[in-house]
C-alpha positions as CSV (number, residue, x, y, z in Angstrom):
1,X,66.1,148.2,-24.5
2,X,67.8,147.3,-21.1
3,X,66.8,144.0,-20.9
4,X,67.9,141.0,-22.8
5,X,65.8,138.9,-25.3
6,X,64.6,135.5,-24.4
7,X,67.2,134.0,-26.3
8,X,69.9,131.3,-26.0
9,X,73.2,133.6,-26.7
10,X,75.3,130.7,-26.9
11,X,73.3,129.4,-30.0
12,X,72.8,132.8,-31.4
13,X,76.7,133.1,-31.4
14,X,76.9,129.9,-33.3
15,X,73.8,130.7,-35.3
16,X,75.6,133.9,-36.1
17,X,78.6,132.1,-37.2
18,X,77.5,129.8,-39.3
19,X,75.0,132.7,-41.1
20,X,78.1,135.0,-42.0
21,X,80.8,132.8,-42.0
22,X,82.6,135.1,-39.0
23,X,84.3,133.9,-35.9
24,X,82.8,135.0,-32.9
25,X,84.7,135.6,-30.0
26,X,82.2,137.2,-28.0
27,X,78.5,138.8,-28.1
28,X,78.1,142.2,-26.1
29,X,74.6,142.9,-25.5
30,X,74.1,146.7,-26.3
31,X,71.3,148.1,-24.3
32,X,70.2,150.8,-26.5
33,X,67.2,151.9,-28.7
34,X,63.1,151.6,-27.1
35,X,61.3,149.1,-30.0
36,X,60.2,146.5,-27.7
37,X,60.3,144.1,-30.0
38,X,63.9,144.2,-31.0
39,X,67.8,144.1,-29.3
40,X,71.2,145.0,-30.2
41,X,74.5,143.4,-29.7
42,X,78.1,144.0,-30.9
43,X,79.4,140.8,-32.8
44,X,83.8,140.7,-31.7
45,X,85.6,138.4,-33.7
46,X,89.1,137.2,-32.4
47,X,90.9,139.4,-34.9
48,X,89.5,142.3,-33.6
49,X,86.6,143.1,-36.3
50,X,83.3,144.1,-35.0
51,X,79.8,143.7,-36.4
52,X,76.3,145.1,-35.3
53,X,73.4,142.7,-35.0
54,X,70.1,143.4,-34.6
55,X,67.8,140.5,-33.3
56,X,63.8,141.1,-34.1
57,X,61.3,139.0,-32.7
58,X,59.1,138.5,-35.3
59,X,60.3,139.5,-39.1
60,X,61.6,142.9,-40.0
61,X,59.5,144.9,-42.9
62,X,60.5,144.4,-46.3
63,X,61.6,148.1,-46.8
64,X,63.8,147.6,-43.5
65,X,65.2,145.0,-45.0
66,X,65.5,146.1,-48.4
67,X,66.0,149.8,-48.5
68,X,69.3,150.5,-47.4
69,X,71.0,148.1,-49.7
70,X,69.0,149.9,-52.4
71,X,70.4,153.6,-51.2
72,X,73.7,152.6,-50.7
73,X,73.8,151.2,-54.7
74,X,72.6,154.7,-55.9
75,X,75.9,156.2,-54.3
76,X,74.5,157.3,-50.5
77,X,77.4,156.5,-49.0
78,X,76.0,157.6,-45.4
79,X,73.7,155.2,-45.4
80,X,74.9,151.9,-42.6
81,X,73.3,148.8,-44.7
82,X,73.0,145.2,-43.5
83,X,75.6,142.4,-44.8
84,X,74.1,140.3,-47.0
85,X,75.1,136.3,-45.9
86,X,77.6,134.3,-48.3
87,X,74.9,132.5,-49.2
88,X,72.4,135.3,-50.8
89,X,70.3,136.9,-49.0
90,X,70.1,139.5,-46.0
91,X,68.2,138.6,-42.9
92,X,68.5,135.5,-41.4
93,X,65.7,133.7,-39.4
94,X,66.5,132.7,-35.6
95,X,63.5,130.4,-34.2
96,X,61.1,133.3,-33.8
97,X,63.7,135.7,-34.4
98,X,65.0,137.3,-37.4
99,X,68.7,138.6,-37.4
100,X,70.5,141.7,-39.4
101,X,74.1,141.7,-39.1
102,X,75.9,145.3,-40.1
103,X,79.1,146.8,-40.0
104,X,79.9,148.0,-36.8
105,X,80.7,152.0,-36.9
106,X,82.8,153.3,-34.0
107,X,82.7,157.1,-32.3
108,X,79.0,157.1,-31.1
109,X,75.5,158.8,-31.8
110,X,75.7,162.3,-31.7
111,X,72.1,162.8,-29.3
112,X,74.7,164.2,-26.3
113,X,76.8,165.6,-28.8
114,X,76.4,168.9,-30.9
115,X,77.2,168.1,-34.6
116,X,79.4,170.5,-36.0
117,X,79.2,173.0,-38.7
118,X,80.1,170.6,-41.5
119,X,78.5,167.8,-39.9
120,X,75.0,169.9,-40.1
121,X,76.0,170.6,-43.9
122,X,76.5,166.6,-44.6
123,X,72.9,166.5,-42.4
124,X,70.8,168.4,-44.8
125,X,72.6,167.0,-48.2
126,X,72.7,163.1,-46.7
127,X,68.3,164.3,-46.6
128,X,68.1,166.3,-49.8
129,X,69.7,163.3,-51.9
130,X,67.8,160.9,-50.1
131,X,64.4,162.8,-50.6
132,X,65.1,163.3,-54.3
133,X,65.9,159.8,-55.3
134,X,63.0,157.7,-56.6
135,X,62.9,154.5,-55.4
136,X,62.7,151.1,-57.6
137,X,59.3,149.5,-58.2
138,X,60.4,146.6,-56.4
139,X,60.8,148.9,-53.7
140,X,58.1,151.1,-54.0
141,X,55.8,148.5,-53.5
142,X,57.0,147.4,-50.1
143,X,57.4,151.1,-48.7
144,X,54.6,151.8,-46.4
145,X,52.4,155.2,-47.9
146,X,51.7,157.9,-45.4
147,X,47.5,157.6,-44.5
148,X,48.2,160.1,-41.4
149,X,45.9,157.2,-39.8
150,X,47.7,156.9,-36.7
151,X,46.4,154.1,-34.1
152,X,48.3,155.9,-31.1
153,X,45.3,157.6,-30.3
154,X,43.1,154.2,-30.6
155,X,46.1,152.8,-28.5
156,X,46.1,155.7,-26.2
157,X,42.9,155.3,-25.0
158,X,43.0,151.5,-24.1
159,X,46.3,152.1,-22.4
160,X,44.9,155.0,-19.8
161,X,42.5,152.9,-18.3
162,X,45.3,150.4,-17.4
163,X,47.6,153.3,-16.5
164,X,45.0,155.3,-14.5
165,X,44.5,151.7,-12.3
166,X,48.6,150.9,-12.2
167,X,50.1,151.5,-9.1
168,X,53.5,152.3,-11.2
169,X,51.7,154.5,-13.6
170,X,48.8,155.8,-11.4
171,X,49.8,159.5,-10.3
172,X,51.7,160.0,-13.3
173,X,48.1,159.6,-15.4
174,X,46.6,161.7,-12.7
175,X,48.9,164.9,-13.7
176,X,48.9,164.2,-17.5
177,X,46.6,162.1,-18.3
178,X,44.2,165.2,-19.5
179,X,46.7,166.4,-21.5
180,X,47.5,163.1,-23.0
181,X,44.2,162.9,-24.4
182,X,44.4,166.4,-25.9
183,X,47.4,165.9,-27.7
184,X,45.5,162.5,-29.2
185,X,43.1,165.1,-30.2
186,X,45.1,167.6,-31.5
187,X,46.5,165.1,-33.6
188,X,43.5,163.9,-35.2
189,X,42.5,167.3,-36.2
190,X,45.7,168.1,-37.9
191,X,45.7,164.5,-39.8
192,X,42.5,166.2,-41.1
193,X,44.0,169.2,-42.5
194,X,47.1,168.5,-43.6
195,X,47.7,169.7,-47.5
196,X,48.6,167.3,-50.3
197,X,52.2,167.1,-50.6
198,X,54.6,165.1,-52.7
199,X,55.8,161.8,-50.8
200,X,59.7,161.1,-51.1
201,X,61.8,158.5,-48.9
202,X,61.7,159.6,-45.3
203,X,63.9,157.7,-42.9
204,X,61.1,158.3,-40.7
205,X,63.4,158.6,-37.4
206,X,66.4,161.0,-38.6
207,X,67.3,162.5,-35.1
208,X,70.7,162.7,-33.6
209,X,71.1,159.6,-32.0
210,X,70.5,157.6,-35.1
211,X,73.7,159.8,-36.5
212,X,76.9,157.9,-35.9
213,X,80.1,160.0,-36.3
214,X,83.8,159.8,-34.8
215,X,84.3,163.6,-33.8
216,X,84.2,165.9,-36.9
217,X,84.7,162.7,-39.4
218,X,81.8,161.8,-41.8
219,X,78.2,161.2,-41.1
220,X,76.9,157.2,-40.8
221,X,73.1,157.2,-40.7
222,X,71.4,153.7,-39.0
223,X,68.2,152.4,-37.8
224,X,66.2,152.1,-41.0
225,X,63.9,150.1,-39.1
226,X,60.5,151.8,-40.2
227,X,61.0,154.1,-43.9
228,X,58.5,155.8,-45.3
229,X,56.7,157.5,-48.3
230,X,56.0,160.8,-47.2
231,X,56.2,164.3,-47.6
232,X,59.4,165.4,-46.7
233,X,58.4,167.3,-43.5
234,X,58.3,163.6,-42.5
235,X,62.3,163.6,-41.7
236,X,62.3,167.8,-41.6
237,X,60.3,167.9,-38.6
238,X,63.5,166.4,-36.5
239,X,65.3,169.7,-37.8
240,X,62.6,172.0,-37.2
241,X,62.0,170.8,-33.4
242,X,63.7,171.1,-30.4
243,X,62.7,167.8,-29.1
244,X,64.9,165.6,-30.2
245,X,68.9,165.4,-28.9
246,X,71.0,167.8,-26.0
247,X,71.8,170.8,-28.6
248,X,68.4,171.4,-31.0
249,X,68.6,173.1,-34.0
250,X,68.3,176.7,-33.6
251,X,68.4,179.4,-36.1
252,X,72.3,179.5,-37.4
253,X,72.2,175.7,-37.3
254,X,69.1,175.5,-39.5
255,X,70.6,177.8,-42.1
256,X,73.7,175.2,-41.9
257,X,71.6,172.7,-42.3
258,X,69.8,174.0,-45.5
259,X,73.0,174.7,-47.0
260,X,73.4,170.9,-47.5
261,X,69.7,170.5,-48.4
262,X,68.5,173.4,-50.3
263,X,66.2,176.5,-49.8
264,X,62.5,175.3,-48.7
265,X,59.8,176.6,-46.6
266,X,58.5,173.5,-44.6
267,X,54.6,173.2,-44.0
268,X,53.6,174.1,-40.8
269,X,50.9,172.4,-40.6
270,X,52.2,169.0,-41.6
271,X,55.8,170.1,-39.2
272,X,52.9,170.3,-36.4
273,X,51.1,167.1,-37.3
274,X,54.3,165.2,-37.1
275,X,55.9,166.4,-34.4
276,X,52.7,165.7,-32.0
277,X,52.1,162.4,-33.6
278,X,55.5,161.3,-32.7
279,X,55.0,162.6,-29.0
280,X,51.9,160.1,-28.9
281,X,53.3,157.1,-30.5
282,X,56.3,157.7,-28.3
283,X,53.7,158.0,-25.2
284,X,51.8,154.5,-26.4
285,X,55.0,152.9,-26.4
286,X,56.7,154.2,-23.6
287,X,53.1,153.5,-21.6
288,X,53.4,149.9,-23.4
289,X,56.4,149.0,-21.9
290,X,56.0,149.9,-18.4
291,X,52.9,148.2,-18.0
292,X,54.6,144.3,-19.4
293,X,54.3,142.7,-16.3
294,X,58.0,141.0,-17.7
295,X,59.7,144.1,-17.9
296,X,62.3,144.9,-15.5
297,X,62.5,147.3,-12.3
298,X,65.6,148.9,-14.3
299,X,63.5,149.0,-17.7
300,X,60.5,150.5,-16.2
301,X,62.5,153.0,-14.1
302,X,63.9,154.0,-17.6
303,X,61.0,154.4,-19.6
304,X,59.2,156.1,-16.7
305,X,62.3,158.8,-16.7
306,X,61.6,159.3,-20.7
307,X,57.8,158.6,-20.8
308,X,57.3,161.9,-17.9
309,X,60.1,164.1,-20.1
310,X,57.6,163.8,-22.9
311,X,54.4,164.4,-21.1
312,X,55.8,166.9,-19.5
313,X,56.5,168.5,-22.9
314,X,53.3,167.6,-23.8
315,X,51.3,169.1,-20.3
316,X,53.3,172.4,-20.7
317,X,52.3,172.9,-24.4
318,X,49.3,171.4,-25.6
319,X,46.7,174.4,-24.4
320,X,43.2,173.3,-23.6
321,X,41.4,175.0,-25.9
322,X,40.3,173.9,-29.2
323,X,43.5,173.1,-32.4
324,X,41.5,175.3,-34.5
325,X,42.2,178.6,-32.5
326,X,46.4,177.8,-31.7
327,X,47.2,178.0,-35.9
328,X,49.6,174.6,-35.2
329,X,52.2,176.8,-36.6
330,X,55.0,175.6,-34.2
């Protein structure tokens, strides 16, 4: 997000302070991930230490909150967990906010970056020991269950009609709003065909920029914001796309990656479903934001930039003929 919460950072220093029992020297708003709803800062203390805190409005999901605490207990040591507070406890609650403070991991997000050969071996075992590890009942019964019920499309449609009349968003719905519509159809036909598959702990958003790593050094995995049970295509489908980050996966890297993770043959099917669903609710959210009337001329000229790289994606691929005929084998 590019701009700031409504918040009082004076107070959420202090608040901050007092939570953790850290000095704060200074709060650095970090204008970086697209959830509306929550923003990043880096936490300096006058010792030179460095947290991460993530401030939500509104609370975060159990599971958020929960799960990487869990993983990092059952030995996944990529995993970048929140601090729990002296006091007990792991989120903190900030008028209408709710706060996560984390360790703060220098050397970047690899999205720009290629990951290198070992890094892509880390990759795919960092997923297969997460995908095999069952989680507690606690646990289990705060993880949301894959229903392939997406409201994107639902979302979709409300959204064009603002769009189509917005004099930001008006020529750009002229040029892809047809297609936009297709993909929400495409969508719903492959949530209708998808096969029964096993659901294991997806991350749910395991593409190179939620990879942290200082050059060749180890793999730090964040932004456990929305987990999943799933079938494992859930996370795969960021290693079998070429959407996501500046150097996709192609063949060599792939057989890297499954070094790490093991020989499997991925469904294509439920690889297609995911990868178009996430184009849409990226679309919705990107369409979301640009029409706030509060958001920003920076913030809109941002989303804008992303929201047309995706529909141009989307215009280019999505034919206009019916899902049946294409095999969604992609």
């Amino acid at each position: 997000m590019l701009d700031k919460p409504d918040v009082d950072e004076r107070l959420l220093a202090v608040e901050v302070a007092a939570a953790w029992a850290v000095d704060v020297a200074a709060l650095v708003f970090m204008p970086v991930g697209l959830d509306g709803h929550t923003w990043a800062y880096r936490v300096d203390t006058p010792d030179g230490d460095r947290y991460f805190l993530k401030v939500r409005h509104g609370e975060f999901t159990p599971a958020a909150v929960l799960l990487p605490g869990f993983l990092r207990r059952q030995g996944v040591r990529q995993v970048v967990a929140p601090i729990d507070r002296p006091d007990g406890g792991v989120g903190h609650e900030f008028g209408d906010h709710q706060l996560l403070l984390y360790p703060f991991r220098d050397g970047g997000d690899l999205w720009d970056r290629s990951l290198t050969d070992r890094q892509l071996i880390e990759y795919g075992e960092f997923l297969g020991r997460l995908h095999a590890i069952t989680p507690s009942a606690d646990l289990a019964a705060v993880l949301p269950v894959e229903t392939y019920r997406s409201r994107a499309g639902e979302r979709l449609r409300t959204l064009g009609g603002r769009a189509a009349a917005s004099e930001v968003l008006g020529a750009f719905w002229a040029r892809y709003g047809t297609a936009l519509h297709r993909l929400s159809e495409a969508v719903d036909d492959l949530a209708s065909r998808v096969p029964d598959a096993r659901h294991v702990i997806c991350h749910a958003d395991i593409h190179p920029g939620n990879l942290i790593a200082e050059g060749d050094g180890p793999l730090h995995v964040v932004d456990w914001d929305a987990p999943i049970l799933a079938p494992r295509e859930r996370d795969l489908m960021f290693v079998h796309s070429r959407d996501f980050g500046a150097h996709p996966v192609n063949a060599r890297r792939a057989e890297l990656f499954h070094q790490g993770y093991g020989r499997m043959e991925p469904d294509q099917t439920l690889l297609s479903y995911y990868r178009r669903e996430r184009y849409l609710d990226d679309i919705v959210e990107f369409l979301d934001s640009i029409l706030d009337p509060g958001a920003s001329p920076e913030a809109r000229a941002n989303d804008l930039h992303w929201l047309t790289r995706i529909a141009e994606t989307v215009h280019s691929t999505e034919p206009a003929v019916p899902v049946h005929s294409q095999g969604a084998t992609r």
